[in-house]
N, C-alpha and C positions, 0 to 999 in steps of 0.2 A: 504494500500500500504506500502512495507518495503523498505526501503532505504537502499541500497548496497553501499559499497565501496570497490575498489579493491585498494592492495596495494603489487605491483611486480617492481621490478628495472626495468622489460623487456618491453618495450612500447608496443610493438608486442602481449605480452600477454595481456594487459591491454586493447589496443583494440580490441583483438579478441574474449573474454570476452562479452563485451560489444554490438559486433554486432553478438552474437551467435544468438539471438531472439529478437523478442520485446518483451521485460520485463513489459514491461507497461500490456500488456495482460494477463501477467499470476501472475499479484500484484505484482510488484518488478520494484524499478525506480534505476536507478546509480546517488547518489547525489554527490560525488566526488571519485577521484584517487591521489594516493600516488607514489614517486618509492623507498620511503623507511621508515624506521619506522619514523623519525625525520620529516618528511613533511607528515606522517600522523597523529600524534599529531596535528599539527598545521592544518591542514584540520579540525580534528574534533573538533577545537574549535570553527571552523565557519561553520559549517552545521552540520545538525540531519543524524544521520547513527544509523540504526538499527545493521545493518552485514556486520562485516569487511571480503573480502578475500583475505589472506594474505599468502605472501610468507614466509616461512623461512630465505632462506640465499640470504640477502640483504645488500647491502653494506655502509656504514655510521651508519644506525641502522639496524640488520638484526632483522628477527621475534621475537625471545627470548628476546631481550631486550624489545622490543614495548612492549610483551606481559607482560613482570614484570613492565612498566612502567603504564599500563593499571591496574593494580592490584590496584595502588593508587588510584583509582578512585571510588564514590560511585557507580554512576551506569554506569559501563561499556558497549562499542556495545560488541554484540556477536562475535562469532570470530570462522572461516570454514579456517584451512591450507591449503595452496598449498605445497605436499611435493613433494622432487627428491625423486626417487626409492630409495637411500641409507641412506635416513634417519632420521631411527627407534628412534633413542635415542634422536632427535630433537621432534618427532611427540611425543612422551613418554611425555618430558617436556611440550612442548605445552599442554598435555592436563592437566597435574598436574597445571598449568599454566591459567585455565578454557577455555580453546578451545572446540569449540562446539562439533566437528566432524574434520577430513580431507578426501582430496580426493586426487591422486597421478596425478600429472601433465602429465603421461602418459596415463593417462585415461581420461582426461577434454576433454567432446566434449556436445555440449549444452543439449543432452538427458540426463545425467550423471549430470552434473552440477543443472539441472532443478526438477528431481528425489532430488537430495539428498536437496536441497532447500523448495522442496513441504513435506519432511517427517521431516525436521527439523522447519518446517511453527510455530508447536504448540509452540516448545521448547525456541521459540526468544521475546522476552519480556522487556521493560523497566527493569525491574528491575534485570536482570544480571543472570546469574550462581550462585548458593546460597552456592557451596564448590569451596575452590583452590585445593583440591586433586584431585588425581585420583581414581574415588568411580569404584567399581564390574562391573556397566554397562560399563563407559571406557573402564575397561582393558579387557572386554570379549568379546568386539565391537574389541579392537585395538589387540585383541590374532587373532582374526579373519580373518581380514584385512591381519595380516602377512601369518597367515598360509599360506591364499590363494595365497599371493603375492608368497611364497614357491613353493606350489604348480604347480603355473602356469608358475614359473619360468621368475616371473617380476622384480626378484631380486638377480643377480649371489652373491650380498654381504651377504645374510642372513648367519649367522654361528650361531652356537649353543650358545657362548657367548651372541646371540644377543637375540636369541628365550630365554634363562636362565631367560633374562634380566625383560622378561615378564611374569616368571613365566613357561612359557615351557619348561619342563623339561626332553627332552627325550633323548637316548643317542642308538648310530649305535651300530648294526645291525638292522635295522625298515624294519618291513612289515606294511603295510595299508590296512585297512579294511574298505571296501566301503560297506553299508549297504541302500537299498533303496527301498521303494514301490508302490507298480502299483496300488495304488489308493493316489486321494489326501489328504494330513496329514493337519487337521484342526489347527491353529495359539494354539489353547489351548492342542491339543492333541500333540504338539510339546514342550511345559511348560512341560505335564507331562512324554513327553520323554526323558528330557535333565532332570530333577530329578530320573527317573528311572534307567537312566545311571551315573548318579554322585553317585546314592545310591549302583547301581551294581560296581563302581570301590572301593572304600571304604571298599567292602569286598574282595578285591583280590588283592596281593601281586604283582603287575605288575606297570611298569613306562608305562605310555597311557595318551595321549593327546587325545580328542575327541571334535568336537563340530557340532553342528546340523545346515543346513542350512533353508533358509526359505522355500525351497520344503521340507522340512523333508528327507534329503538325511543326512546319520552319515558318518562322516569320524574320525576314530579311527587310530591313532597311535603307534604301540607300539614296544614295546625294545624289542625285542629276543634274546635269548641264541646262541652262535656261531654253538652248533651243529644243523644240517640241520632238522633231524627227531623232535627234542624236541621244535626247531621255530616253525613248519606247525602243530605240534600237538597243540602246547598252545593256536594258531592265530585260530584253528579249534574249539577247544571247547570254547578259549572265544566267539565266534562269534556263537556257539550251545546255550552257555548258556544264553546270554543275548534275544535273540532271545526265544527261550523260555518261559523266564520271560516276555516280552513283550508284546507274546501271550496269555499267560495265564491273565493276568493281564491288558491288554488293548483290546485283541483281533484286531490285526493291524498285517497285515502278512507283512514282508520284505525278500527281497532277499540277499544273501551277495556275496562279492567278494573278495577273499585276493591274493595282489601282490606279486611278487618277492619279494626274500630279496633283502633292501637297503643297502650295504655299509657305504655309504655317503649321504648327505644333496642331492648331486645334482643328486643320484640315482633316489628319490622321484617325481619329473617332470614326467616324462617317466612315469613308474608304474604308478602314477597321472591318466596321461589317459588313460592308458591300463584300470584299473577298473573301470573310469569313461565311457567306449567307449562300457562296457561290455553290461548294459540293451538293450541298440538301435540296437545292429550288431548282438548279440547273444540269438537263442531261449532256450527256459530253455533243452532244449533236449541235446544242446551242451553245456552250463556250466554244467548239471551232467555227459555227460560225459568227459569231462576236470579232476572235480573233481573227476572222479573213476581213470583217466590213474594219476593224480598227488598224489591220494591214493598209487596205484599198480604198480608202474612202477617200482619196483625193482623186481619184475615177470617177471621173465625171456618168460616164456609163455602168458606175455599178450596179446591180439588180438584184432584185430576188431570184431568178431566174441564175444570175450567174453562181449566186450563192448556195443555192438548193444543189445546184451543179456541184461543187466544190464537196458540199458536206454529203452526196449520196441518197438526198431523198426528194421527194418531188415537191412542186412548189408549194401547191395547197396543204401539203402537212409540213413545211418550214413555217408557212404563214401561221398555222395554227398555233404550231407547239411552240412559237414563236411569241404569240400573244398573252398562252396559256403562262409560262413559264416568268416573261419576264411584265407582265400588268401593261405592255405601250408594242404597238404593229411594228413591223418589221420597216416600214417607211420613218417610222418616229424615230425609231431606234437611232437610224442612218444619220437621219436630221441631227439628233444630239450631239454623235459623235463628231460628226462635222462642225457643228455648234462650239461646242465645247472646246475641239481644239481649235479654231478660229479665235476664240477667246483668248487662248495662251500665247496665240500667232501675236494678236494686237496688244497684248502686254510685256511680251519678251522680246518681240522685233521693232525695227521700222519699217517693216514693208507695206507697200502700199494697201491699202481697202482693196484694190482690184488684183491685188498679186496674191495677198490671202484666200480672193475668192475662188480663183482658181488654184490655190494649192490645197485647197480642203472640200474641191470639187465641184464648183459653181462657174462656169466660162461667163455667164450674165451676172454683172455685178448687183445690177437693180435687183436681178431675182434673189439673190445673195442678200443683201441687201435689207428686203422685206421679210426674208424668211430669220435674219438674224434678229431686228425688230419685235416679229411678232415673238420669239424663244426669250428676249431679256429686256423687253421694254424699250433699248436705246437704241440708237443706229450703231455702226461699226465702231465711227469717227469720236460718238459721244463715246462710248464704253472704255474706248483706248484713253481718252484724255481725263476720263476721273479715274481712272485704273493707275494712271503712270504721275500724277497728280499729289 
């Protein structure tokens, strides 16, 4: 049985904690509570605590101080963070600091709390944390943690200072590349995937953030160059080439998916789920042909006809499964993407209104024109000039 101790200012938390479950049944007793670092000091010199969970910012002692005052001790309790969403540079010190793990108080709900308690079971011990640094596992546990928190946008405060801070080092324009496979990825064939891809970015001149989850699902980050064609080309063959290497060398087929460009930090949310929503909603019929119209859409003569062609089935069931799958006609679609990049055309370049319109596949500028109007309200001319503004 492990003895727990919670130590939060909030009572509220402290009981709610507490009557999550019966502890007792799943080896875990609550020997005492704190509401701040200074009266858990004094707690733990009157009762056995194996694992403290501890708030950060607390008033009289907040977390940081308990946790350098814990440092003097031969054998310290363990010690599980309670952080707010904003903060990273607390949870950082914490763990340089020997903190076990943290959990984000937006996420505590007794399944969560129970989980992370039963896979931390092995690592709690009399005899303490054996470094005060922050070692590889840490920082590639707490790179993780954030991304995701990015990702899922649990975090309107992440900036790039802060991701730096961790060694994440990526800087906008970002696309992301969701890579994932439809069979299960064995816990050892995900070791030798996350070496394969640390050994594949090493040879390649690119700023890329990546890390593998426990389904074996990659999520790849990377810088792109402002111009439109030279982003979707580079995002295309890194995602050919690593793939590839993978097959050849694991035999493990994956799918991939690359987003819009991101702009900004808070672009990434959105796109987030866009590629993650891709395997479940879409058959492989319509991501190839997605990717032929985001190939060819400066083809003035692109079609459904050409496309139905490409992907092997006939028109009227492209058109459908088309409509079915993705909620807007296989004409809308076209329009967007043409749309869309037009968009980055007249904010990353100076090419002309009429040079864009034909490179995103409109020879008549007027028709261009009106169809970019009605998609975003502005003319070409207006959009470019509060955009660059």
């Amino acid at each position: 049985m492990l003895s727990l101790m919670i130590v939060d200012d909030e009572p509220l938390v402290r009981a709610s904690i507490q009557s999550f479950l019966n502890w007792e049944e799943h080896g875990f007793t609550f020997s005492c509570e704190a509401s701040d670092g200074r009266d858990a000091l004094f707690q733990l010199r009157n009762n056995t605590v194996d694992l403290i969970l501890l708030d950060i910012q607390m008033p009289v002692m907040d977390g940081l101080e308990f946790l350098r005052e814990l440092e003097k001790w031969e054998n310290p309790p363990h010690v599980i963070v309670l952080s707010a969403n904003d903060n990273y540079s607390y949870v950082r010190e914490a763990f340089q600091l020997r903190a076990l793990d943290y959990i984000l108080k937006s996420d505590l709900d007794e399944t969560t709390l129970l989980d992370l308690l039963n896979r931390k079971k092995d690592e709690i011990s009399p005899s303490g944390i054996s470094t005060s640094a922050l070692n590889t596992k840490d920082l590639n546990y707490l790179k993780q943690r954030l991304l995701m928190d990015l990702f899922e946008n649990r975090n309107p405060e992440i900036t790039l200072p802060v991701l730096a801070d961790l060694g994440i080092r990526i800087q906008p324009p970002i696309r992301l590349c969701y890579m994932w496979g439809n069979e299960t990825i064995q816990e050892t064939q995900r070791e030798m995937l996350k070496l394969q891809a640390s050994q594949f970015l090493k040879k390649r001149e690119m700023t890329v953030t990546f890390f593998l989850t426990e389904k074996g699902e990659f999520f790849f980050l990377i810088s792109v160059e402002k111009g439109l064609e030279s982003a979707i080309n580079t995002c295309e063959s890194f995602c050919r080439d690593f793939l590839e290497i993978i097959q050849n060398g694991m035999d493990i087929s994956l799918d991939y998916a690359i987003s819009c460009q991101c702009e900004t930090l808070q672009d990434i949310p959105g796109q987030y789920s866009y590629v993650r929503s891709l395997p479940a909603i879409e058959s492989r019929i319509i991501r190839k042909a997605k990717k032929f119209i985001k190939k060819n859409f400066a083809s003035s003569t692109l079609s459904l006809e050409e496309v139905s062609s490409f992907v092997e089935v006939s028109k009227p069931h492209l058109s459908s499964q088309f409509h079915k799958e993705t909620g807007i006609t296989f004409r809308d679609y076209v329009t967007k993407v043409r749309v869309d990049q037009a968009k980055e055309l007249l904010l990353a370049t100076n090419l002309k209104v009429y040079e864009i319109s034909e490179n995103v596949g409109y020879p008549n500028v007027e028709h261009f024109s009106r169809i970019f109007k009605k998609a975003t309200g502005m003319t070409p001319n207006r959009y470019a000039s509060q955009g660059k503004n």
